[in-house]
VEXDREN-2710 file (C-alpha; in Angstrom, 1 decimal):
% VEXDREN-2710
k/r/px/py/pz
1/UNK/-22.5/5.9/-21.5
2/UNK/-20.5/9.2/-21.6
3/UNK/-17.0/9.3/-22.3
4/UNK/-14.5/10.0/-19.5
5/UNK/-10.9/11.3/-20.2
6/UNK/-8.3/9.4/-17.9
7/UNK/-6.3/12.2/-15.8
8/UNK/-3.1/10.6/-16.4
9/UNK/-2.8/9.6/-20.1
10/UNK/-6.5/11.2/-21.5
11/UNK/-7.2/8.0/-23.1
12/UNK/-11.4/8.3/-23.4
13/UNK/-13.1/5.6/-21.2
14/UNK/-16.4/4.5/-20.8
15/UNK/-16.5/2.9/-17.4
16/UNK/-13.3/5.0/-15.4
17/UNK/-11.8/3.6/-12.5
18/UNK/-12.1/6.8/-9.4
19/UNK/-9.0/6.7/-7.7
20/UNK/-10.1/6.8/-3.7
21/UNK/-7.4/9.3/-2.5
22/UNK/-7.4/11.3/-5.2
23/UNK/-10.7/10.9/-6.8
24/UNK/-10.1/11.7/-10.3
25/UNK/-11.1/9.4/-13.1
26/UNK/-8.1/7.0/-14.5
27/UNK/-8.1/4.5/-17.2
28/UNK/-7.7/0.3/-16.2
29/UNK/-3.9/0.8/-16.9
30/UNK/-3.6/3.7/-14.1
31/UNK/-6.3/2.8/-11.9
32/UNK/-3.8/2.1/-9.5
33/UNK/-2.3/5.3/-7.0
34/UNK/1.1/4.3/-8.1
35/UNK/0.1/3.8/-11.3
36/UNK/-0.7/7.4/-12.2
37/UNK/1.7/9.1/-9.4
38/UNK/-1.0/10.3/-7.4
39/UNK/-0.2/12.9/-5.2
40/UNK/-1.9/12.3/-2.4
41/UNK/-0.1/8.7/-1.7
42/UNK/3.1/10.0/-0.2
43/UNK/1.2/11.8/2.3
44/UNK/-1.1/8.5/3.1
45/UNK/2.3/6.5/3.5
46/UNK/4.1/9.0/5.4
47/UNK/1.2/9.3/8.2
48/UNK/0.8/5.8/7.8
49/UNK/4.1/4.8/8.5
50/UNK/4.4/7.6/11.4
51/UNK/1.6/6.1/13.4
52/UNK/2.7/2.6/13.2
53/UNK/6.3/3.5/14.6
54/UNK/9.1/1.1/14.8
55/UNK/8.5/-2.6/14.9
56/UNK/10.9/-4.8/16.8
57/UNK/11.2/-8.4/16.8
58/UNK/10.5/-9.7/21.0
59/UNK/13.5/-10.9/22.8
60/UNK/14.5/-14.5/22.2
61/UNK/13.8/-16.6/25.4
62/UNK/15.3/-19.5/26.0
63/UNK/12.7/-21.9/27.3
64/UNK/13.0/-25.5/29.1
65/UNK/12.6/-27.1/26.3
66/UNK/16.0/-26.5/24.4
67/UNK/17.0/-28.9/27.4
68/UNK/14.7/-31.4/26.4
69/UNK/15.4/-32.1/22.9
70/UNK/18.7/-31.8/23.6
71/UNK/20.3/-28.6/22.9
72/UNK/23.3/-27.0/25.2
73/UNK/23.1/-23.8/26.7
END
């Protein structure tokens, strides 16, 4: 097998790990995208983030059956 620098560190690896956002070649330590910095994750989270928008909790309701197991309005 050929010998493959890791971008981060340039430790030689046999088998590299591609990173899927960035696609370079990393080592098993920084195989993760926060692992090696990559540069491309702050602009995955940040349109991430954008499209999802706010999340609220719903409106608390109070049902029929606080008055059944006893509790008082």
């Amino acid at each position: 097998m050929e010998l493959v620098a890791c971008a981060y560190c340039g430790d030689m690896v046999d088998m590299p790990f591609e990173c899927s956002y960035c696609q370079d070649p990393f080592c098993a330590e920084h195989r993760l995208p926060e692992e090696h910095r990559c540069v491309k994750l702050r602009q995955i989270r940040s349109g991430r983030d954008s499209k999802r928008g706010v999340i609220r909790d719903p409106p608390k309701r109070s049902g029929g059956l606080g008055r059944f197991f006893g509790k008082k309005r």
